[in-house]
C-alpha positions as CSV (number, residue, x, y, z in Angstrom):
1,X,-13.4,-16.4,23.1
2,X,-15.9,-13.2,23.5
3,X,-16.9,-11.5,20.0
4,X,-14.4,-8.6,19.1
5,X,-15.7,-5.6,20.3
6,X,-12.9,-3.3,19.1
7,X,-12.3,-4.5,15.3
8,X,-8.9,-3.8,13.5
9,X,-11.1,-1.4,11.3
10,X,-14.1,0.3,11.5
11,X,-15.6,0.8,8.1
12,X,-19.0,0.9,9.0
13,X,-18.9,4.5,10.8
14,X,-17.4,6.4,7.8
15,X,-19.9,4.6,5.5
16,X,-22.9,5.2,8.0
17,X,-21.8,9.3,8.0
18,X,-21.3,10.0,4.4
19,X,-24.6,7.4,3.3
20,X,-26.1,10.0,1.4
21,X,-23.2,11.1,-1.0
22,X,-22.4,7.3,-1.7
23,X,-25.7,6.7,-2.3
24,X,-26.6,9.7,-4.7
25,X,-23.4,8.8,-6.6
26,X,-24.1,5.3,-7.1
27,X,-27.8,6.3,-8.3
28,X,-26.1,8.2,-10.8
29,X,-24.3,5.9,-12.2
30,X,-27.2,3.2,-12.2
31,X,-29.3,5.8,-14.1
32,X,-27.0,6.6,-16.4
33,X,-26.3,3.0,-17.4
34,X,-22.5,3.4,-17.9
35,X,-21.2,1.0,-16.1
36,X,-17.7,0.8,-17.8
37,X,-15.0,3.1,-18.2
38,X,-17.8,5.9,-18.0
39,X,-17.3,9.4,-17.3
40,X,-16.5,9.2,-13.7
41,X,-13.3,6.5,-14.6
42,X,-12.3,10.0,-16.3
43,X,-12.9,12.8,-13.9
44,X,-11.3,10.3,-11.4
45,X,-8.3,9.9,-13.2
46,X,-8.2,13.6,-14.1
47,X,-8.7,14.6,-10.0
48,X,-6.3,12.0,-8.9
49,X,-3.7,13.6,-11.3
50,X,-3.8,16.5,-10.5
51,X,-3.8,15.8,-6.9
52,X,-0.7,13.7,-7.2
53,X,0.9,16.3,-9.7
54,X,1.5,14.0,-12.4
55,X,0.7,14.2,-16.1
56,X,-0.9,10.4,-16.2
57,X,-3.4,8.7,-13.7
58,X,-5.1,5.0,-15.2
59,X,-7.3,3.4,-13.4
60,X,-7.1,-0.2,-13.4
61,X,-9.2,-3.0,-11.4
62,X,-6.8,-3.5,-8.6
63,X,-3.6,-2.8,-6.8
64,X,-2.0,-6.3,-8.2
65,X,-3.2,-5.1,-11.9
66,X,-1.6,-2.1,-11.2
67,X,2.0,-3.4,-10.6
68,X,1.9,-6.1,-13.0
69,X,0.9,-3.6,-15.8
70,X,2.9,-1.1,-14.4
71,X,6.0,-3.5,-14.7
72,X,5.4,-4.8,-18.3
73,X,5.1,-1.3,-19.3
74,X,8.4,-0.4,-17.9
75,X,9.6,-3.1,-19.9
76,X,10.2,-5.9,-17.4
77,X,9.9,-9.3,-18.7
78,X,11.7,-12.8,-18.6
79,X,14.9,-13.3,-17.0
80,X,14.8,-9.7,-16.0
81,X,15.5,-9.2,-11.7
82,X,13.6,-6.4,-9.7
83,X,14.6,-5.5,-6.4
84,X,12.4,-5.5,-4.0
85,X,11.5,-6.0,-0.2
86,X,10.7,-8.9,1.5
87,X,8.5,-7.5,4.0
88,X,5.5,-6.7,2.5
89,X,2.5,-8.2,1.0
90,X,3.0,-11.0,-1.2
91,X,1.3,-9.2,-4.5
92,X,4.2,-7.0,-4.7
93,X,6.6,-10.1,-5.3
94,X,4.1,-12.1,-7.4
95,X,3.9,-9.1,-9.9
96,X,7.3,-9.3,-10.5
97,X,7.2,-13.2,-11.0
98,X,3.7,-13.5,-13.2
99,X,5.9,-11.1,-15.2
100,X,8.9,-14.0,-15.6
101,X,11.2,-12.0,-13.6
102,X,13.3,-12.6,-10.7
103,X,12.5,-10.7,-7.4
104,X,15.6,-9.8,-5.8
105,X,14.7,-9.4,-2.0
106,X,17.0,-7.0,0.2
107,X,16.5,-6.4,4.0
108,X,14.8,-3.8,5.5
109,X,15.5,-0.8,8.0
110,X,14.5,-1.9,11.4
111,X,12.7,1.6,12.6
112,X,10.7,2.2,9.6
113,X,10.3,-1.1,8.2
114,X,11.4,-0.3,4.2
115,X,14.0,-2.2,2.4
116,X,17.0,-0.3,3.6
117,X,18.5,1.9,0.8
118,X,22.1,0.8,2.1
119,X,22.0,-3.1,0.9
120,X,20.6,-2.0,-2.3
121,X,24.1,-1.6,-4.4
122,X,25.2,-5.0,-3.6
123,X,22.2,-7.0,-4.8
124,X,22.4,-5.2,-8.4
125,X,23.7,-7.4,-11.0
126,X,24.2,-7.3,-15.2
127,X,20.2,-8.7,-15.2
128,X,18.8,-6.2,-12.5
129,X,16.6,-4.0,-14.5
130,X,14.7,-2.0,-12.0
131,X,13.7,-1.1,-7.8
132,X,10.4,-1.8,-6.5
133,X,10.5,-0.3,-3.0
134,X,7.5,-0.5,-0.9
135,X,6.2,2.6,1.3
136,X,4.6,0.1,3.8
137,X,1.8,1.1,6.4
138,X,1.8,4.1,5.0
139,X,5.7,5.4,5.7
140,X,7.6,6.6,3.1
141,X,10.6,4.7,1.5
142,X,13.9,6.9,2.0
143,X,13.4,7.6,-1.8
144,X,16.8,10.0,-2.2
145,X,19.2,7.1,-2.5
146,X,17.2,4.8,-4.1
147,X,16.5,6.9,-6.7
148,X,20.8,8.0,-7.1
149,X,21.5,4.5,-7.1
150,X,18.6,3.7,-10.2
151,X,20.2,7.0,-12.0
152,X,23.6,5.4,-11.3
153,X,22.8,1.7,-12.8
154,X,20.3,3.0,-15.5
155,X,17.4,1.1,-13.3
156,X,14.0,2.3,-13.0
157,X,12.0,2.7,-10.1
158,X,8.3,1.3,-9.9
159,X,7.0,2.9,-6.3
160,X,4.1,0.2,-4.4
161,X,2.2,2.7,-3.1
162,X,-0.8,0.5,-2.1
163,X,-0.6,1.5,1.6
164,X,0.1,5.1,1.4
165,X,-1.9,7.1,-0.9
166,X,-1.6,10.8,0.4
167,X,1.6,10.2,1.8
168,X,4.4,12.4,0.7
169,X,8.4,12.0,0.9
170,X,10.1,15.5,1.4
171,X,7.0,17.2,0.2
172,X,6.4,15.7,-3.2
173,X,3.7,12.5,-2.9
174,X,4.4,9.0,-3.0
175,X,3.9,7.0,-6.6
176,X,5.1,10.0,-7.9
177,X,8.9,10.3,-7.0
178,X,9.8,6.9,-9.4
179,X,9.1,6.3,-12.7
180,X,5.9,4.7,-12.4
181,X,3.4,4.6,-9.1
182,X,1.3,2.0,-7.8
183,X,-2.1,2.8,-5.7
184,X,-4.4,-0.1,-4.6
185,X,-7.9,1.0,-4.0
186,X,-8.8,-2.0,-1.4
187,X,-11.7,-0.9,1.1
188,X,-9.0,-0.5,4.1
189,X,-6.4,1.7,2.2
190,X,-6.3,5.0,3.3
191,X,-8.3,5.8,-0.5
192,X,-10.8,2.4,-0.2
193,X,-13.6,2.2,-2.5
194,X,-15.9,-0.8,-1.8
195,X,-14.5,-3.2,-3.8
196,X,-11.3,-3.8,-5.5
197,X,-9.7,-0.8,-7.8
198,X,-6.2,0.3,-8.5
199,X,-4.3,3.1,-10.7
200,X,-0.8,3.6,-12.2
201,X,0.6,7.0,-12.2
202,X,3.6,8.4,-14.0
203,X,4.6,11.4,-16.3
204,X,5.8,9.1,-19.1
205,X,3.4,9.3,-22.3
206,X,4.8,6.0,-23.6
207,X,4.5,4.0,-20.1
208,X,1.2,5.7,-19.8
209,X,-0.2,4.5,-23.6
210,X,0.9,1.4,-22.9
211,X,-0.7,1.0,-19.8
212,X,-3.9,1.8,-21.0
213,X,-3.5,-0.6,-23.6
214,X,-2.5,-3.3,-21.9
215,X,-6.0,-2.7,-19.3
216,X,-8.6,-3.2,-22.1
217,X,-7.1,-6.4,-23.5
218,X,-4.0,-5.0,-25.5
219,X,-5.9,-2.6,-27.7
220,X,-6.0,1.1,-28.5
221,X,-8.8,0.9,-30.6
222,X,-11.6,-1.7,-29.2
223,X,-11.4,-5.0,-31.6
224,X,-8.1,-3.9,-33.0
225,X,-5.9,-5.8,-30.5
226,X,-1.8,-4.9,-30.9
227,X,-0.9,-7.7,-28.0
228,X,-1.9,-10.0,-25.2
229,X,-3.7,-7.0,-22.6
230,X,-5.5,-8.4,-19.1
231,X,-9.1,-7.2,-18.5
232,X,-8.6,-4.5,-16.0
233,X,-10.7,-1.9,-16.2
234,X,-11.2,0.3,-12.5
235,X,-15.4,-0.3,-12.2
236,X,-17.4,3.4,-12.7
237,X,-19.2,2.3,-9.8
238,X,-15.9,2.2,-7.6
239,X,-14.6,5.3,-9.5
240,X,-17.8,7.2,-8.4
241,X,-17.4,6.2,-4.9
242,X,-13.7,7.0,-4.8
243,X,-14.1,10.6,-6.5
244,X,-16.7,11.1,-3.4
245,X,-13.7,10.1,-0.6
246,X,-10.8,11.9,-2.6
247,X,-12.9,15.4,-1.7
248,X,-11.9,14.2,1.7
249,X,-8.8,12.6,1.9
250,X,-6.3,14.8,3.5
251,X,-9.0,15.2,6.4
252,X,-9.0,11.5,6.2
253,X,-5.7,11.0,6.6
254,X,-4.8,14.3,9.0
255,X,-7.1,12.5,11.6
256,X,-5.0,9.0,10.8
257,X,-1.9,10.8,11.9
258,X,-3.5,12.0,15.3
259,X,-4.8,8.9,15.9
260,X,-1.7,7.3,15.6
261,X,0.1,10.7,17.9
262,X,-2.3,10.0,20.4
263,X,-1.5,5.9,20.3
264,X,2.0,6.8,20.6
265,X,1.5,9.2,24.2
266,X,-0.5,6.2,25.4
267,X,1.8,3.4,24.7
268,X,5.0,5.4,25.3
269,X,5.7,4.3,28.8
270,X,4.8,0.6,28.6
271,X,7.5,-1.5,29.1
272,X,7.9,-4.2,25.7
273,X,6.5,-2.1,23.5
274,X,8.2,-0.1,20.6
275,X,5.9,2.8,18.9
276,X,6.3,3.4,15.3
277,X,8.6,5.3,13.9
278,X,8.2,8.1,12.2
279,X,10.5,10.2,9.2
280,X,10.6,13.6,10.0
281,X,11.2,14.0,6.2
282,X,8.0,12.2,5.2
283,X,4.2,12.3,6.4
284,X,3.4,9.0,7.3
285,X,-0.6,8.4,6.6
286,X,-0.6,5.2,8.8
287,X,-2.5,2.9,6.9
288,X,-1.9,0.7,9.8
289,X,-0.8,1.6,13.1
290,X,2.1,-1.4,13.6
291,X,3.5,-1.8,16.8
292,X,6.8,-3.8,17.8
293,X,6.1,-6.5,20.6
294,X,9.8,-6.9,22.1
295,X,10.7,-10.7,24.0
296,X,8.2,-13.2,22.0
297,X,4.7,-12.0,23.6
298,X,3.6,-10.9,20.2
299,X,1.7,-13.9,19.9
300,X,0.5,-14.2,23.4
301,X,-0.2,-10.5,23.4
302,X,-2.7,-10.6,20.2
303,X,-4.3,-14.0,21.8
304,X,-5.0,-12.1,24.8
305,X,-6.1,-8.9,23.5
306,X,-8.3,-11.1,20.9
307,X,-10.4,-12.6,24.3
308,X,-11.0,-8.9,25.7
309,X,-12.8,-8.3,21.9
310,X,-9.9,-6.2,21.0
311,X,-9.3,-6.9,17.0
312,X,-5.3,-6.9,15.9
313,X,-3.4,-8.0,12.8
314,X,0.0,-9.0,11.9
315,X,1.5,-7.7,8.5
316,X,2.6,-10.1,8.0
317,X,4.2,-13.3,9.9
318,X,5.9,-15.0,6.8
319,X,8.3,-12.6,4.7
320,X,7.8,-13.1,1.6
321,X,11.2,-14.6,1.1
322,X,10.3,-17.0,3.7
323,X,7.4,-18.2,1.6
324,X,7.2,-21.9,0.1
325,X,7.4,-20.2,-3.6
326,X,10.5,-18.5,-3.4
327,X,12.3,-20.2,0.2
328,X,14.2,-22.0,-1.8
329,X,17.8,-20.3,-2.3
330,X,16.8,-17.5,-0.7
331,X,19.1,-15.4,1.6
332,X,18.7,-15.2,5.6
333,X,17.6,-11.3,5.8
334,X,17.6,-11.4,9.3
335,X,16.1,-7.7,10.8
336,X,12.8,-9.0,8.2
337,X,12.8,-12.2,9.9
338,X,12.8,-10.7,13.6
339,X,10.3,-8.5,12.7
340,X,7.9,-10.6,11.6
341,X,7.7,-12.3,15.0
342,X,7.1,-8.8,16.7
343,X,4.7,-6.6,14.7
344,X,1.3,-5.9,16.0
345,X,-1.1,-4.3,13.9
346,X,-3.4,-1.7,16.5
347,X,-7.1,-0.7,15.7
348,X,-6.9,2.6,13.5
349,X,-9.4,4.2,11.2
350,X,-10.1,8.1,10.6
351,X,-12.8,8.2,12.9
352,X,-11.7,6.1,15.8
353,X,-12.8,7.1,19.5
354,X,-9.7,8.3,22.2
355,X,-12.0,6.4,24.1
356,X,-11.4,3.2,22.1
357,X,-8.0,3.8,21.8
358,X,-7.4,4.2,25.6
359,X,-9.3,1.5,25.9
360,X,-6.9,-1.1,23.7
361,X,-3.5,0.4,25.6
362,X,-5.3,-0.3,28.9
363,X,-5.3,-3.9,27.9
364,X,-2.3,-4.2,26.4
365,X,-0.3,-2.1,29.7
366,X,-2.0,-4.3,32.0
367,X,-0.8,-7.8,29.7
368,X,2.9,-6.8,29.6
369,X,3.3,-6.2,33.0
């Protein structure tokens, strides 16, 4: 097999353009010798706030952190069920279950991939205490209906955002539509620092005091502990280098979208191959660039393109209902199931060539003839 050539992502080229800025903002934070929740934790929060629109942004050390606190703050505990997707990454179920809850997994739409607002009603029962819909790759959840049928049941709505920061869902931005928002800060989201880093938003004071409690150990006041907290602080160092790429991110994310437009005129005519779909209500910010691979060539197809050096992904293969932890008793959600053997995720990054891109659908037109 030939070295990949053409890697999934291409961090290197962003990092190599904007050296200097990274550089002079983690020298600032070296000399300053604040290296925990230090002042740019703060502006960070403040910026991301008020680019989001909500009254509450806390950063926390990751994306997982983010939706277990998020969760507890909400007030999910044992015995409790959360409904949730099954196709997505496994953090979003293990949240619910580190939490003693039940995840509740409902089957998605087949064009955009989100748990599919229709099959909601029927999996709510007495112990259903909230929805946890996914905005995966970067696509918005239809939010409208989900959030009529939380109002309806009394449920609230905890938004995984980890793949879609920027995004927006009739104009107002994703994480901010529920009653809490989850944002992962994972060096290949479309807001990557370089390391792990996460952040809850929401415009409630209580969920949003309790979240910062719960980050630094269970305390409000260091050494006065009120209950059993995590260690999840979002590192100054990250938040310096993520203040840096928010001055950028709709750019970032503009040129995601016409990458992806110009993926979609190349690979429009091949024959096997299904482009993404896109919500004319939404702005997808395409976190990945997913493919369907129709007739059981995924497999073959990624083999192949992996010996021309061309670098793909599948998100992901097992759903996480499918998994050995929660298989058991679980219900056949077919359109998940059939998915999983046909998504493709293509090279995508802000920055990416046309020429690399025509490059990848000249491989893939001439392996599904």
């Amino acid at each position: 097999m030939s070295e990949l050539k053409i890697p999934i992502l291409d961090l290197k080229s962003e990092i190599n353009e904007h050296l200097d800025e990274y550089m002079k903002a983690i020298e600032e934070v070296l000399r300053s010798a604040q290296f925990i929740m230090g002042p740019n934790v703060k502006a960070f929060e403040e910026e991301v706030a008020r680019y989001l629109g909500v009254k509450h942004a806390i950063g926390v050390n990751s994306g997982t952190d983010a939706l277990v606190i998020a969760l507890r703050a909400a007030g999910i505990g044992e015995n409790d069920e959360v409904i949730t997707t099954p196709f997505t990454f496994f953090a979003t179920a293990e949240s619910i279950t580190a939490l003693g809850a039940t995840p509740v997994f409902v089957d998605i739409d087949e064009r955009t991939f989100n748990i599919n607002p229709d099959l909601i009603k029927q999996a709510i029962t007495k112990r259903t205490k909230a929805i946890l819909p996914v905005h995966l790759y970067g696509q918005a959840a239809d939010m409208d209906p989900i959030m009529e049928l939380a109002d309806a049941y009394g449920l609230k709505v905890i938004e995984d955002t980890a793949q879609a920061f920027g995004g927006d869902y009739k104009g107002r931005k994703l994480g901010t539509i529920g009653y809490v928002g989850c944002f992962s800060f994972f060096p290949s989201k479309t807001l990557g620092g370089f390391g792990d880093g996460g952040l809850i938003a929401t415009n409630d004071d209580e969920v949003a005091e309790t979240a910062k409690m719960l980050r630094v150990h269970g305390s409000k006041k260091k050494y006065y502990n009120e209950t059993v907290g995590y260690n999840s602080r979002l590192d100054e160092i990250q938040a310096a280098i993520l203040r840096v790429k928010m001055s950028r991110i709709d750019e970032a994310n503009e040129a995601r979208r016409k990458a992806a437009h110009r993926y979609n005129d190349l690979l429009k005519d091949i024959p096997g191959i299904i482009t993404p779909f896109e919500d004319a209500r939404s702005k997808h910010v395409y976190h990945q660039y997913t493919i369907r691979v129709l007739d059981g060539k995924r497999d073959e197809l990624q083999q192949n393109l992996a010996d021309r050096g061309i670098g793909t992904m599948v998100y992901y293969p097992v759903p996480v209902h499918r998994l050995p932890i929660y298989k058991e008793g679980t219900p056949v959600l077919t359109v998940s199931e059939k998915l999983s053997g046909e998504v493709l995720s293509l090279p995508i990054w802000p920055n990416i060539g046309e020429d690399v891109q025509e490059r990848v659908v000249e491989e893939i037109s001439s392996l599904m003839k």
